[in-house]
N, C-alpha and C positions, 0 to 999 in steps of 0.2 A: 504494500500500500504506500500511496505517497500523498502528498499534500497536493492542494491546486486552490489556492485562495483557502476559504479558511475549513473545503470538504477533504473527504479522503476520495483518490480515487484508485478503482480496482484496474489490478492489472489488464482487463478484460475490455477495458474501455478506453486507455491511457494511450495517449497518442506515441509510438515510440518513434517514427522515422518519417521526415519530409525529403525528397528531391525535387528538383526545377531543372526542366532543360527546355531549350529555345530552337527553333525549328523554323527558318528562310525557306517558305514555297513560293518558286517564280509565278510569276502572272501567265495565262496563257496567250498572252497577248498585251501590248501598252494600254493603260489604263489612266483617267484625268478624270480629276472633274471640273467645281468650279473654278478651284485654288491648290490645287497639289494634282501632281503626276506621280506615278508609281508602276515598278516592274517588279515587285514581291509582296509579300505578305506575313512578318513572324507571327509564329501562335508560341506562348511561353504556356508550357505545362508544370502542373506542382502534382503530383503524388504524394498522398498523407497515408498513412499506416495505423493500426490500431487493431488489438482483438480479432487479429488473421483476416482483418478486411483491408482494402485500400480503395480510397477515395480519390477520384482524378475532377482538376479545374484547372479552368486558362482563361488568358484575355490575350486579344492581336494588342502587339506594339514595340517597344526597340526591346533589342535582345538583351539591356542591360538590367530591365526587370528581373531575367532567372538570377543576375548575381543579386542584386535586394532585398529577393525571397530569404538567399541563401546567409545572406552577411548579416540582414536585418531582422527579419521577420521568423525565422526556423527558428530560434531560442523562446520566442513568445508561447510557439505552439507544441515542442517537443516537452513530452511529462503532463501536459494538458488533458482532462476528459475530455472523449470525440463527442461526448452528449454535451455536452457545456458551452454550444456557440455563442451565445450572446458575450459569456464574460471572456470568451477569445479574442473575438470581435474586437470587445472593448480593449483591452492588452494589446490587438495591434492596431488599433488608431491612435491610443496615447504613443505608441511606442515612437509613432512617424512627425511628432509634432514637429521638431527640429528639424527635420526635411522637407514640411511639406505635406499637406495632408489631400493632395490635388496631387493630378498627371499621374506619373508614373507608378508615386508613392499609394497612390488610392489603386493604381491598377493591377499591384502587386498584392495588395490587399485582397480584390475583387477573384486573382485566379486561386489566392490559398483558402478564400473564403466558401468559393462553391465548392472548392474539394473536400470539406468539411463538411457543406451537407450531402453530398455525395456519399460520404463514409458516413458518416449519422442514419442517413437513410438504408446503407447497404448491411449496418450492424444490428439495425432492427428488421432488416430483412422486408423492405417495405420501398415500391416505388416513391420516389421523392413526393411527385402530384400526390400521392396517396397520404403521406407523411403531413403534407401542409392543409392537406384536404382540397378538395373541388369543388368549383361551381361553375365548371365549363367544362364541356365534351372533346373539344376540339378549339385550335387558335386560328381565326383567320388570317391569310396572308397576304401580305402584298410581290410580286416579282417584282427588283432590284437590282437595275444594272444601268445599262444606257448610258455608260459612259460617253464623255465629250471628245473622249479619243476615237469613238467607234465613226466609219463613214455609215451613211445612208442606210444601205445594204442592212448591216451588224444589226443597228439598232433597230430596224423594223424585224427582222428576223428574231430576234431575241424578246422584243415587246409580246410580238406578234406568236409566240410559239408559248409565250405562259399564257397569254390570254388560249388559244386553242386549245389549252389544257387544264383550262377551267378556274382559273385566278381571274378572278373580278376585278380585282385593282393592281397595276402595275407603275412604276417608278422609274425616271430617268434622270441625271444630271446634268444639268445649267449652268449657266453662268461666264462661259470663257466669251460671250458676245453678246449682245442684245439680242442684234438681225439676226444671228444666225441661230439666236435659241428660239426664236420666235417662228423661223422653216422649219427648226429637228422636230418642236411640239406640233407642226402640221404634220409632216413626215411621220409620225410616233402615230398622233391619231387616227390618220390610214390604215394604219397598220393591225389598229383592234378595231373590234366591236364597237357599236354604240353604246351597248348594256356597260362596258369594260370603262373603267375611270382610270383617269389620267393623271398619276404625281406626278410634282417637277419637284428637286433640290437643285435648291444654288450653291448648298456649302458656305453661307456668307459670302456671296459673293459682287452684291447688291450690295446700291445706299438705299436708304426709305424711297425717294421720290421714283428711281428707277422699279425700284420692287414694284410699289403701286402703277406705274404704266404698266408693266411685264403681267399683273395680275388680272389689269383690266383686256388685256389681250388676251392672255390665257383663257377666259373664261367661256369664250364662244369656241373654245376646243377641248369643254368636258372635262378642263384642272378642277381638281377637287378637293387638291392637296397640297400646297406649299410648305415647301423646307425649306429653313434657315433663308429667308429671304434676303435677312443680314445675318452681320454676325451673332449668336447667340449670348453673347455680351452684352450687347445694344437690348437690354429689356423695354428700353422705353419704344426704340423704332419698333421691336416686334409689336408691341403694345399697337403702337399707332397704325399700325401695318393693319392688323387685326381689325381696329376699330374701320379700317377706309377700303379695306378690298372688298373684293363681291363677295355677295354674303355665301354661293356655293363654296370659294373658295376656303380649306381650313389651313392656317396658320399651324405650323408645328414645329417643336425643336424640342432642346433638352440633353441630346445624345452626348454632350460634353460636359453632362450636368457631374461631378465626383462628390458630391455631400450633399448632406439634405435639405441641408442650409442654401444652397443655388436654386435648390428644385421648389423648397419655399419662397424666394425674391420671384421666379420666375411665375408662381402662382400668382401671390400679390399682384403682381403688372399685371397682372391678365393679359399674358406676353401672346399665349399659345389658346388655340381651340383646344389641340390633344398634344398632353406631354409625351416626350418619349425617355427614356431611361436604357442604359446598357450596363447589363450586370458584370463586363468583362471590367468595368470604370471607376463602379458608384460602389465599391464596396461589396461586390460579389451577388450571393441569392438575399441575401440578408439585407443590403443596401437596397434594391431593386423593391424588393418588398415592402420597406419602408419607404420606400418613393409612390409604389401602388397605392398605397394606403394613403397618403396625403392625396394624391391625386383623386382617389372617391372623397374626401372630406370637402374637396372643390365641386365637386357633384362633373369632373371633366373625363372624357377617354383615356385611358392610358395604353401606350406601345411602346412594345419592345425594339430596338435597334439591333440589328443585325447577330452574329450567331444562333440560328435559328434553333439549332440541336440544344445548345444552353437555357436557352430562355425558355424551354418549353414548359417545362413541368412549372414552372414557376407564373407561370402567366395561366397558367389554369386555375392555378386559386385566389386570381385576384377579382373581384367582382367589377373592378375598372376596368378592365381590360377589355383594348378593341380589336385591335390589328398585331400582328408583327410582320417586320422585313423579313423576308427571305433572297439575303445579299449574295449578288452572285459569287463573290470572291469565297466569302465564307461557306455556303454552301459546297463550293468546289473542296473545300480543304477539308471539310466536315465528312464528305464522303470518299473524301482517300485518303484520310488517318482515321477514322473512327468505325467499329462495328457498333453497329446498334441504331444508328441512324434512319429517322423514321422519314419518309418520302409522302410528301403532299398531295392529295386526291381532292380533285375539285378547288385548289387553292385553300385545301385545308389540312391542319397537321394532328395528330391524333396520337398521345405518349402510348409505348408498348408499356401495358402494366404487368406483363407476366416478369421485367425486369426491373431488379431493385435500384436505388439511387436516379440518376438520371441515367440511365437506360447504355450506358454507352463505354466501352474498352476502348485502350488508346493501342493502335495499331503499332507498336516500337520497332518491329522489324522495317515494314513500308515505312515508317518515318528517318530511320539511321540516315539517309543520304541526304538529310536536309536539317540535321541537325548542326547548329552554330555555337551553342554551350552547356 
């Protein structure tokens, strides 16, 4: 028996061993949006140990997270009960204060934290949804890609082949030109259905007065959904954005939100229609959840931001909850490192619950060649 705050805890439960390694997947192809370009993708993984289970969690970002885990944060949770999230939690947000409780430092947090309830869930022998309980069947999707880098061709094909497969709402990225975002969203809407709704993200890539033209022209082409129209900084522009665009159009952001503290200013402003949150960011399943939850006290939508295999189990217990992206990039990577990965039927995703935690083995053989630390 050992100590953990002021309980005992049993060897059976005691977290004895964390690793973190980082893992560079090229793009398959150049990718932009409104304000960054990119030819890879890292996913930092953390494996936690406990009670002959092991728990796996990640977040995309630089590969200097695995050392972080390693240097900073593996002392907070080695000796620790795998049942005792909260006061882990709590042990590694204090622990970050001097670094920085934002960027990296929150995303380091966010991939040791899902793997925590991964292994919580997998030692009671109990899918994660099942653990936090449900109040949804299934998470609606949205397709997510449309990159600024794709020509013509790409982008209709790729819009046009989730919509054929039964996603009602699909998403594309803006912003590197006015005129020329204002052809792609004609080109894009070609490309689906009438029934099929049309997102645009800018990325911040817009001031207020241009967002509001870009919105009023969007709107006779079925936009239903604006992202980051500025930056998510700007609460007051979202704010004013929100109050002066067509009312189809919704306002949304969030996805850089790292504490609860942003996700409440952002409320406040009444920045956003629907917030969105990323648990690879805000603190893992724990922070995401507490973002859910404020987000129903606003009486607003809540969505998940990309990792779709992540967020799932987690977004079925939130009674906010509207939508998640399902991001091409991540998607991609999700289903050539991971078994367990559930596949969308009708634009909708549905957790396997014959598996415990979140559903999912990390493939370590398929990943050695793209492993960076």
């Amino acid at each position: 028996m050992i100590e953990d705050s002021e309980q005992t805890v049993d060897d059976d439960i005691r977290i004895v061993r964390l690793k973190t390694n980082a893992y560079t997947i090229p793009t398959d192809g150049p990718e932009a949006d409104g304000t960054l370009e990119w030819h890879s993708t890292t996913l930092i993984l953390t494996e936690i140990e406990a009670g002959g289970k092991s728990g796996i969690g990640y977040t995309y970002g630089d590969a200097s997270i695995a050392a972080f885990i390693e240097n900073n944060l593996k002392n907070q949770v080695i000796g620790k009960n795998a049942l005792n999230i909260p006061f882990i939690w709590k042990q590694l947000v204090n622990s970050v204060r001097n670094n920085g409780n934002c960027g990296l430092a929150a995303m380091a947090i966010s991939a040791v934290d899902t793997a925590l309830w991964d292994l919580k869930a997998k030692i009671i022998n109990l899918p994660l949804a099942e653990l936090l309980g449900t109040v949804h069947k299934e998470v609606m999707l949205y397709g997510s890609g449309g990159f600024t880098s794709y020509p013509e061709k790409k982008l209709q094909e790729q819009l046009g082949g989730w919509a054929e497969n039964g996603f009602t709402h699909v998403k594309m990225k803006i912003g590197r030109d006015v005129q020329e975002d204002r052809q792609r969203v004609q080109t894009a809407r070609k490309s689906i259905c009438g029934e099929c709704s049309l997102m645009v993200d800018a990325n911040g890539a817009y001031d207020v007065k241009t967002a509001l033209q870009q919105a009023d022209f969007f709107k006779d082409y079925g936009v239903s959904w604006f992202e980051e129209p500025v930056s998510s900084d700007n609460l007051n522009g979202l704010h004013f954005i929100r109050e002066h665009a067509p009312a189809p159009i919704r306002i949304t952001a969030g996805e850089y939100g790292y504490t609860l503290g942003y996700f409440a200013e952002m409320l406040k402003h009444q920045a956003v229609d629907v917030l969105q949150a990323d648990a690879t960011r805000c603190g893992g399943i724990t922070g995401f959840l507490k973002a859910g939850y404020l987000c129903e006290a606003f009486k607003l939508p809540f969505s998940f931001h990309c990792a779709p295999a992540l967020h799932l189990h987690a977004a079925l217990s939130l009674p906010s909850f509207y939508i998640g992206e399902y991001f091409y990039d991540h998607v991609r990577i999700e289903n050539m490192l991971f078994d367990g990965v559930q596949l969308p039927v009708n634009g909708k995703l549905k957790a396997d619950l014959t598996r415990p935690g979140l559903g999912l083995e990390f493939k370590y053989g398929d990943a050695e060649r793209y492993k960076v630390l």
